[in-house]
N, C-alpha and C positions, 0 to 999 in steps of 0.2 A: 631302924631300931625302934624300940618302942619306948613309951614317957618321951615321944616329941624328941629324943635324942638321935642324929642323923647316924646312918651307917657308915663309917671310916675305913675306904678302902682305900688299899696299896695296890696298886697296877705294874708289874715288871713287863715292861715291852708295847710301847705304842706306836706300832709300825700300821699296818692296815687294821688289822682284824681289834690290834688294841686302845687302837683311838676310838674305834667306833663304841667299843665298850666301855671305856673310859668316859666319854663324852656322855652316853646314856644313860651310866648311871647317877654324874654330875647331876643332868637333866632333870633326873627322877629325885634329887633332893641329897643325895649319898655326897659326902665329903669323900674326895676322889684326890690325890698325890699317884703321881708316876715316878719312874726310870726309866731312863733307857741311854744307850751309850750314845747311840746312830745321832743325826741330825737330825731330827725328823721335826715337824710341826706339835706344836702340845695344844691337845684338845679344848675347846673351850669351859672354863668354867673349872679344866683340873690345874693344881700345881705342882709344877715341877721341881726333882729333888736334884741335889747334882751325886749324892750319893744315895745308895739303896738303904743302908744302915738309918740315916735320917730319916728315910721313909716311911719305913715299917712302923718305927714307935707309935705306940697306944694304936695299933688298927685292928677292929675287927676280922675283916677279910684279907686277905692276900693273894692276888690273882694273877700267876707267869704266862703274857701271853708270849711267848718263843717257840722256836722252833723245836724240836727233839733234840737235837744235836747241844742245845744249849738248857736244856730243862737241868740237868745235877747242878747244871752251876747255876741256874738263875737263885735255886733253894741254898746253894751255901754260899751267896757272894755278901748274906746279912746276916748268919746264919746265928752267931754271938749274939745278936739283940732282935731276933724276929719271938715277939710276944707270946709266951705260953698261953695254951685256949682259945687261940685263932684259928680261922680257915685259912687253910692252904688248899685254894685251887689251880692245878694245873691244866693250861687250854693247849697245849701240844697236842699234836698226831703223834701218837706214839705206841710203838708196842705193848702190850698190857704187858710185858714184863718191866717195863720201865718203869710204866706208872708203879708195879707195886713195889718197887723199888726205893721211887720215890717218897710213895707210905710208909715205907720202911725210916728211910732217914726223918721223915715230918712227925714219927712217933717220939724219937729220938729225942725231938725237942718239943715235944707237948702241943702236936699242933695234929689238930681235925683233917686229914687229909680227902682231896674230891676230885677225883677224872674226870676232866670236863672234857666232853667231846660233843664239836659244835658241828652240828646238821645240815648246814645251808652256809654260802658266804655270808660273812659280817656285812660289807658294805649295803646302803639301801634297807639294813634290818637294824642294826645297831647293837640293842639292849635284846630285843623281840627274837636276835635270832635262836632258832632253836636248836636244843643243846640236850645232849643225854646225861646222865652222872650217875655215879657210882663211888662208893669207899665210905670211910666212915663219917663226914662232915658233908653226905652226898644232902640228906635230908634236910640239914639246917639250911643248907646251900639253896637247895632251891626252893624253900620261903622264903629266904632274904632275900633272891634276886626275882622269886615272881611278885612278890609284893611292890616291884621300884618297875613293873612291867615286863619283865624276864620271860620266857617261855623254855622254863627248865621242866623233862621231866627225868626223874629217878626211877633205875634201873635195878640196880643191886646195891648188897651191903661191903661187894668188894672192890680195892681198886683193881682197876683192867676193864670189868666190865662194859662199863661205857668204850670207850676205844677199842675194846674187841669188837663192838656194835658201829662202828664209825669205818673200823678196817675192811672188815667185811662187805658193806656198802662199796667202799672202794673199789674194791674188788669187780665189781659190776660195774659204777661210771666211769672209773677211770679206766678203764677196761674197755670197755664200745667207745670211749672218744675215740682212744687208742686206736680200735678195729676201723671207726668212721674216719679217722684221718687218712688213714691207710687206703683203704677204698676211694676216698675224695682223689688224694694224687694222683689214684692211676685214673682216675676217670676225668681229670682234669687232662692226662696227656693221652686222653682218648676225646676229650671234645666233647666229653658226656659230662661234663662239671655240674650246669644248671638240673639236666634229669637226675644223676646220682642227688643235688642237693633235697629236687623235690618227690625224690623219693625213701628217702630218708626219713625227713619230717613227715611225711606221710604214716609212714611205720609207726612213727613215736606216739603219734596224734590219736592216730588208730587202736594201739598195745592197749591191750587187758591182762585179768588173770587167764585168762584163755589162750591168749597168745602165748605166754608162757607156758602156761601145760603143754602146748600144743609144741613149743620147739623143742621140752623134754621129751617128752613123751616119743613124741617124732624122731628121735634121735636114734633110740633103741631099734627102732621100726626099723629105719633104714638107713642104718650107721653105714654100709660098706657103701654105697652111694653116695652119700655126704664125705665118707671118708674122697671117694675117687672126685667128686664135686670141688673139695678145698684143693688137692689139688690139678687140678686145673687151673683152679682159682688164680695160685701162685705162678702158675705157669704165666699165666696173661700180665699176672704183675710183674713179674721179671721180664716179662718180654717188652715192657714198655721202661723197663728202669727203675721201680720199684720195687723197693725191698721188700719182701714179704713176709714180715717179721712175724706180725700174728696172724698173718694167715696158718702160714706151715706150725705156728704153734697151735693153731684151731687142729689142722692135721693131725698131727701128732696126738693133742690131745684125745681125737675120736682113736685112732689106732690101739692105745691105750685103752680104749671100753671095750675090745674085743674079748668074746668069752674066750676064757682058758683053753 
């Protein structure tokens, strides 16, 4: 904060992604209090509350790092004494309907709402890791945390924004782990483990925007072939015992682009 008075943040949830941030902003000079229910270890340098309500008083920020499942309740489990004029940043994966959800109730009670959706693991980044944001307290948000080291950038003016932008990504890595998992096991109970691995990482090392055009593009070109290519695919996979879960969903999906 500025005239030499430190930032007073409230951290709900110091499990992995929340200690690290917790601890970095300590680091960076920010008066840093947690909660959290779990046993977990409390970051150096933050203190710990045994309730949330003690926590929140007089804080600038207020930051739930939890799961989706537990975001509504992390914002009303203080919800009586969480300070008008504050930031409320939520760091869930969550659907942008949730988040605006959540905006909704954090208007309720006078508080700047900001969808944080973080780009990379916390561990090994800490404060640094980078994070998109969105909603109405997006902009404040991320001055106050690039100024303590942060690597925020802002998106939009509403919430969802950022976490529509974090989903989507999803979509794509969690997606080829998926497909590379997949591939790995059969090619493990084919004795092709090490080639499938180094040719995999090959791919990755190799990809451009080219490659991309190129498996789009390519797709159209010669859909009923890729279609008859997957499966085979599956065929080999079920013949060795694996389930061909995305493959036949790769199937399916080309089948689907056939013209009308």
């Amino acid at each position: 904060m500025s005239d030499g008075v430190p930032l007073r943040v409230a951290v709900f949830g110091i499990g992995e992604a929340g200690s690290g941030i917790a601890a970095g902003l300590a680091a960076a000079g920010a008066e840093v209090g947690a909660f959290d229910p779990a046993e977990v270890p409390t970051p150096d340098g933050v203190s710990r509350f045994e309730s949330p309500s003690e926590l929140v008083k007089r804080r600038d920020l207020i930051m739930a790092v939890t799961a989706a499942v537990d975001a509504q309740r992390a914002i009303a489990q203080a919800w009586d004494v969480l300070p008008r004029g504050a930031l409320y940043a939520d760091l869930s994966t969550a659907p942008p309907t949730l988040k605006e959800d959540l905006a909704d109730t954090a208007a309720l009670r006078g508080l700047a709402f900001v969808d944080v959706a973080l780009m990379a693991p916390v561990p090994g980044r800490g404060l640094a890791t980078p994070a998109l944001v969105s909603g109405p307290g997006a902009a404040d948000y991320a001055r106050l945390i690039n100024e303590l080291g942060g690597n925020v950038e802002v998106v939009g003016e509403e919430p969802g924004e950022a976490a529509t932008r974090k989903l989507l990504r999803s979509v794509v890595t969690k997606g080829l782990t998926a497909v590379i998992m997949e591939a790995m096991a059969a090619a493990e109970q084919k004795e092709l483990g090490d080639w499938m691995w180094e040719h995999v990482v090959e791919f990755m090392e190799t990809a451009d925007a080219s490659t991309v055009e190129r498996l789009i593009e390519g797709t159209e070109l010669h859909l009923e072939r890729r279609i008859v290519e997957m499966s085979s695919a599956a065929g080999l996979l079920e013949s060795v015992e694996v389930d061909p879960t995305m493959t036949r969903a790769t199937e399916e999906f080309l089948k689907r682009l056939r013209p009308d």
